[in-house]
N, C-alpha and C positions, 0 to 999 in steps of 0.2 A: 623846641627850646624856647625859656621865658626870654624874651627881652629886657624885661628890666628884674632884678633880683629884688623880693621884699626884702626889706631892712628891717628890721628887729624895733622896734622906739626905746630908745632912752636920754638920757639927758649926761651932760658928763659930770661927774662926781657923783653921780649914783652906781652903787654895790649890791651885785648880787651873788650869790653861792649858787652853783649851779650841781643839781643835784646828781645827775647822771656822770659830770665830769669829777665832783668834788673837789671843786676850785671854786676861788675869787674871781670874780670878770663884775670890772669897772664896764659900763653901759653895758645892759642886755646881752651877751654874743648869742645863747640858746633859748629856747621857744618857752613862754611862759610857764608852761606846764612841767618843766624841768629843772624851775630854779625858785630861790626864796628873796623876797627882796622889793623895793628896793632898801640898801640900809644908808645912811648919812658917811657909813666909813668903814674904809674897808677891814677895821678892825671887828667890828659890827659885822661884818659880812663875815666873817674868820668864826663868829663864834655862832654863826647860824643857826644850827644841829643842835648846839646846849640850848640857845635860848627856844629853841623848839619842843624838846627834850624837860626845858622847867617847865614851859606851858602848858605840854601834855600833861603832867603830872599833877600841875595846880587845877587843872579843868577835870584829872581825873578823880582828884581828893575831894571835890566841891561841893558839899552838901545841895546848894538848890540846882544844880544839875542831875541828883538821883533820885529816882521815883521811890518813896517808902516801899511801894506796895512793887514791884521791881520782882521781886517771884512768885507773886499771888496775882497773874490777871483778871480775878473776881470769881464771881461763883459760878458761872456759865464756863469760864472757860477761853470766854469770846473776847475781841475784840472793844474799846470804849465806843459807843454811837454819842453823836454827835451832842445827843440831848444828855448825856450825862448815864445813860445806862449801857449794857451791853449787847452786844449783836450777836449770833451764833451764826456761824457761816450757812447753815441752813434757813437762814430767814425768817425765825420760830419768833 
């Protein structure tokens, strides 16, 4: 048995949505990997999932995030090597 329990870090007025519970919790209560945050208010925390939800969507629309060539890996077939051509997993 631990003796002393780890505490979570947080500060008070900061808002997290916690994803596995789907709730609001002012400081920290669950493990980082479970929640979004921190926000300035707990309104801000309420609307975590949309403003996740815009950002996927803006990052999926976004031109310099998509490779033109995105279904044509070149003419090998292979991989880009470093120098700017391509590699065939056979080492050719």
């Amino acid at each position: 048995m631990a003796l002393f329990k780890k505490r979570t870090v947080g500060k008070p007025g900061e808002w997290y949505y916690c994803l596995e519970h789907k709730k609001v919790e002012e400081g920290p209560e669950c493990p980082a990997q479970n929640r979004f945050g921190p926000y300035t208010s707990r309104e801000a925390a309420q609307h975590a999932m949309d403003t996740a939800r815009d950002r996927n969507l803006e990052w999926d629309t976004d031109p310099k995030w998509h490779d033109e060539d995105k279904n044509n890996p070149g003419p090998s077939g292979g991989n880009p090597s470093p120098s700017g051509g391509t590699s065939s997993p056979s080492g050719d």
